[in-house]
N, C-alpha and C positions, 0 to 999 in steps of 0.2 A: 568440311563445311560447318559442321556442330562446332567444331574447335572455333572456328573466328567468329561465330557469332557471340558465341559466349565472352571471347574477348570485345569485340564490340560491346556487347551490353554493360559490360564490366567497367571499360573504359568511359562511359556515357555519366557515373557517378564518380570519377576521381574527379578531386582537385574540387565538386562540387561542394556546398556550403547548406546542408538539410535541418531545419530547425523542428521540433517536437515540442508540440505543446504538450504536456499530458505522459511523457515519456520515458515514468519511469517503471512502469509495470505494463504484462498486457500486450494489446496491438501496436501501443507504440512504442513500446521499449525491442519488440521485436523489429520493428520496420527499422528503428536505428541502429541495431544490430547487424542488419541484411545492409543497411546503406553504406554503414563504416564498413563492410566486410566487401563492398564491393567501389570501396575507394575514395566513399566523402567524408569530407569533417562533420560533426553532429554536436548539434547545439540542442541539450535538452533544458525542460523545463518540468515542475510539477510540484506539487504542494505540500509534498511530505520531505522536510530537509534530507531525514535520513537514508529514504529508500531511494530517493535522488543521487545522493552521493553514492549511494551503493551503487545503486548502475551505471553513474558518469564512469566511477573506477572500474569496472568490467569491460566498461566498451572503450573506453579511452577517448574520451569525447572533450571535443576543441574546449568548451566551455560548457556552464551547465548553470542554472538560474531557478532558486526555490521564493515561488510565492503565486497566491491565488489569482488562473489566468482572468476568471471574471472582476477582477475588482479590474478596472478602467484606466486609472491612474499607474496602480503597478505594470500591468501591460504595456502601455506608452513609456513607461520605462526602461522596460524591459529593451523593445525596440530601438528607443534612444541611444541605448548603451549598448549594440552590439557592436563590434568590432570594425565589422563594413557591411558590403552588402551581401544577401544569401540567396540561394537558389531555387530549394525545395522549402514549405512551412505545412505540416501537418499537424490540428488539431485532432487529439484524440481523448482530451481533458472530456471530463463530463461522466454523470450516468443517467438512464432512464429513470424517471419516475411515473411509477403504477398505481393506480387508486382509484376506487369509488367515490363521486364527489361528495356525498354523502359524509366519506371518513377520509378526506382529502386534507394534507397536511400542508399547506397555503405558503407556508416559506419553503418547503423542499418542493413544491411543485413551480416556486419561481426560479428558485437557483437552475432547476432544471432545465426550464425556459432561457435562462439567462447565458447555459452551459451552449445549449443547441442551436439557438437563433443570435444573441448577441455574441457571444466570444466571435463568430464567424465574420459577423457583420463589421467589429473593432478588427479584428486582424485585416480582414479584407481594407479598411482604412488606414493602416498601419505599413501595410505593405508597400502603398504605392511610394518609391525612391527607394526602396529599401530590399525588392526581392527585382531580381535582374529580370530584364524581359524572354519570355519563353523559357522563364521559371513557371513554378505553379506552387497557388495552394489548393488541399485539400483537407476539403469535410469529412467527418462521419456521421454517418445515418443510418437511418435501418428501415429494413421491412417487414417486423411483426406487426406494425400497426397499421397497414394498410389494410386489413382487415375489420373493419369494426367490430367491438367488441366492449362492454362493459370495462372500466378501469383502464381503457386504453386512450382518455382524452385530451391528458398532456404529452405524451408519446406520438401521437397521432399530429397535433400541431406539426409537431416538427418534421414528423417522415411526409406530408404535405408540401409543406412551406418549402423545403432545403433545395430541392430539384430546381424549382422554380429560384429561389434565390441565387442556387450555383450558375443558370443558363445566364440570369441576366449578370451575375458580376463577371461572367467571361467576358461578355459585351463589352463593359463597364471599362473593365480594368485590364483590357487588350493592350496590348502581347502577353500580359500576364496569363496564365491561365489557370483557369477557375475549375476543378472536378468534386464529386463528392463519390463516397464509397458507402455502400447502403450493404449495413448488412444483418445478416437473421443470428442466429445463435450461434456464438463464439466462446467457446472454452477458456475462460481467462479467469485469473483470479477474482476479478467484477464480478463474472456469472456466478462463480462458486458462494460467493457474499448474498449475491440475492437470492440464488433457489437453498442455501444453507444445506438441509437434508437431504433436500430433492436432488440434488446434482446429478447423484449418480443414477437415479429411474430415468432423470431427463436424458443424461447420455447415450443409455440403452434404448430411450426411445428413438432417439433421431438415429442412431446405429441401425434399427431395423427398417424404419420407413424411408430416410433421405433416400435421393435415386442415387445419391454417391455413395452411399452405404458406408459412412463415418461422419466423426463429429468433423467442423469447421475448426481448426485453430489460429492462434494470434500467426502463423507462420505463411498462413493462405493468403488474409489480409495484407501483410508486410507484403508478399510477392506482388498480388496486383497496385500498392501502391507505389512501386519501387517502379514497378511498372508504366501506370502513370507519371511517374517525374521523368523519366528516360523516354517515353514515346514522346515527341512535341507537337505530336500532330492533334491529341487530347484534351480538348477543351472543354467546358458546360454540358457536360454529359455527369450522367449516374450510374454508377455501374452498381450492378448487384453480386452479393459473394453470400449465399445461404445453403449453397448444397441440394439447392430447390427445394426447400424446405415451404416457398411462398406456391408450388405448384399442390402441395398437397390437401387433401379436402379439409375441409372443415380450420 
């Protein structure tokens, strides 16, 4: 019984067509890893020529497209030119931005805004003719900032807004289907860049307190959204992947 389900879920991604925004390090270089590995072509995209090409070649990906998802025009582009239509489209371009308004730095805390709430809002426009029906896309989000907390006010926008924006574009853009993936502390190269030193106190912390008693990796995320594209029953929902890291005090 294990054996044909595995085949079944297996089967659910050949022949599929999973596009990655953001996909070449990280969450989403792993989810197109998991996706080509379980039998669709993968179209990545992301801003660094080089580290692009390095992971198109690794994964063997149908096609592969460098240049910044937020500029407008390039995007529209992007989509213009792809081959035909696709199936799966995951944004995972972006990073959080932190900071006291006080010592708030006004163009990275727009690009950030621009990363979280526009790239989604342009693709969600993009998609329609372009991603097959009871295809899907999906967001990423998170939930450190549900929390209030000082330096958490641009971060905060968006772990609000996204939920609420994924319900209504499933509506919207039905049979498309609309999810977002919300998640707490991920092990990726990004985190490594923001805590710098910290990394390794932070690992140790969430090693002893998470109830899963380990960190989250880029390999978690890939599952549940691999997961998502393959359930079709999935729509306007948020799911969370933290490790219950949002159950804990303080």
């Amino acid at each position: 019984m294990a054996t044909a389900s595995a085949a079944e879920h297996a089967s659910a991604l050949t022949g599929r067509t999973v596009v990655v925004i953001g996909g070449s390090a990280g969450i989403g270089l792993e989810t197109a890893r998991l996706a080509r590995a379980e039998g669709a072509d993968v179209i990545l995209t992301g801003r660094d020529p080089q580290r692009l090409e390095r992971a198109a070649a690794e994964l063997g990906t149908q096609r592969s497209a460098a240049f910044d998802a937020t500029d407008p025009a390039a995007l529209e582009r992007f989509f213009q030119e792809l081959p035909g239509p696709v199936d799966h489209v995951m944004i995972t371009a972006g990073r959080p931005y932190y900071g006291l308004l006080a010592d708030m730095d006004v163009e990275q805390a727009r690009r950030s805004f621009d990363e979280h709430m526009w790239l989604p809002i342009n693709v969600a426009r993009l998609a329609v003719g372009r991603v097959r029906p009871g295809g899907t896309l999906i967001f990423m989000g998170g939930t450190g900032a549900r929390r209030p907390r000082p330096g958490l006010t641009i971060a905060a926008m968006g772990t609000a807004a996204l939920p609420a924006m994924t319900a209504n574009l499933a509506l919207e853009l039905a049979p498309i289907r609309v999810n977002l993936i919300a998640a707490g502390f991920v092990d990726t190269p990004l985190s490594a860049q923001l805590l710098g030193a910290d990394l390794d106190e932070r690992r140790e912390q969430l090693r002893a307190t998470l109830p899963i008693r380990r960190v989250v990796g880029p390999a978690d995320v890939a599952a549940l959204a691999v997961h998502i594209m393959t359930n079709t029953a999935l729509t306007g929902a948020t799911y969370d992947i933290d490790g219950g890291q949002q159950l804990l005090p303080g």
